[in-house]
N, C-alpha and C positions, 0 to 999 in steps of 0.2 A: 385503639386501632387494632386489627383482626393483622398477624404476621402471614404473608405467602408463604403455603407450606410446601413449596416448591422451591424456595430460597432456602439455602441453611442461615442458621441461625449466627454469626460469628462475630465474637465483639471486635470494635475497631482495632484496638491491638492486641491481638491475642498473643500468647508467647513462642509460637513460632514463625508471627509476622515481628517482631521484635529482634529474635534472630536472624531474621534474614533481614532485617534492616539492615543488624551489626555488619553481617558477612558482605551485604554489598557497599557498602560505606568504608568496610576495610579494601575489599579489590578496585575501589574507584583510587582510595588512595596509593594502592599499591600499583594500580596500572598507570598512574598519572606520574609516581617516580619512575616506572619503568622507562619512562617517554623523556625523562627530563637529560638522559647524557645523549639522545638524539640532538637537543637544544644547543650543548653544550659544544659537543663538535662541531656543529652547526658555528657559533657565536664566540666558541674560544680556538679549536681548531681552525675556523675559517672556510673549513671543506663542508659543500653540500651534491658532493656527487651521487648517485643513487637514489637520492630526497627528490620523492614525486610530490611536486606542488599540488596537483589533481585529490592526491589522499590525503593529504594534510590538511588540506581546503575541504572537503570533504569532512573531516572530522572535525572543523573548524565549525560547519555548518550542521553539522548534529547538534553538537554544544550549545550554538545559538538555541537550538529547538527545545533542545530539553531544558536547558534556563526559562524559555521563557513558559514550559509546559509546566517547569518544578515552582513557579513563581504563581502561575494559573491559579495551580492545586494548593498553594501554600508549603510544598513540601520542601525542607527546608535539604532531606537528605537529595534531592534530586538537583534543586539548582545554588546549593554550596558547592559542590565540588566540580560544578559545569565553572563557575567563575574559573578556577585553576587548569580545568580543560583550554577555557577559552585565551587565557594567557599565554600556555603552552604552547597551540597548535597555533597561536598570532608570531610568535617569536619563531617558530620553525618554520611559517611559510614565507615570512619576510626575510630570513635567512636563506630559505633556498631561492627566492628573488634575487638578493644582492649576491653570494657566494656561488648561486648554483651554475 
């Protein structure tokens, strides 16, 4: 089969899609604890004033998306870490339900 030579040429992982695997796979985990003492105050504090249910639900419903886009693709970095999204943003908008 004859490549389009208006396509480059680029193997499936090359080593700076491998890097940027790591680098987003670390900031998903890194913004997903940043999110987790919103939870906390939330569920051990008992306070949810300021907690807009709209963006939390919101963020609730990217996660759904992207699980089921990373599930689509088989990728495993995209909806492994939507699972841990989608706990989070379920506990912080049922918490600003009952608290808020």
């Amino acid at each position: 089969m004859h490549q389009n030579p208006i396509l480059p040429s680029v193997p499936p992982h090359s080593n700076s899609d491998v890097g940027l695997r790591r680098m987003l796979a670390a900031m998903s985990i890194f913004t997903l604890l940043m999110s987790i003492p919103q939870a906390l105050t939330i569920w051990v504090g008992h306070r949810a004033e300021g907690v807009s249910i709209l963006t939390w639900s919101t963020y609730f419903a990217s996660a759904v998306l992207w699980f089921w886009f990373g599930l689509r693709k088989h990728d495993k970095n995209i909806y492994l870490p939507c699972i841990g999204w989608i706990i989070v943003d379920t506990f912080i908008v049922l918490g600003a339900f009952i608290y808020g």
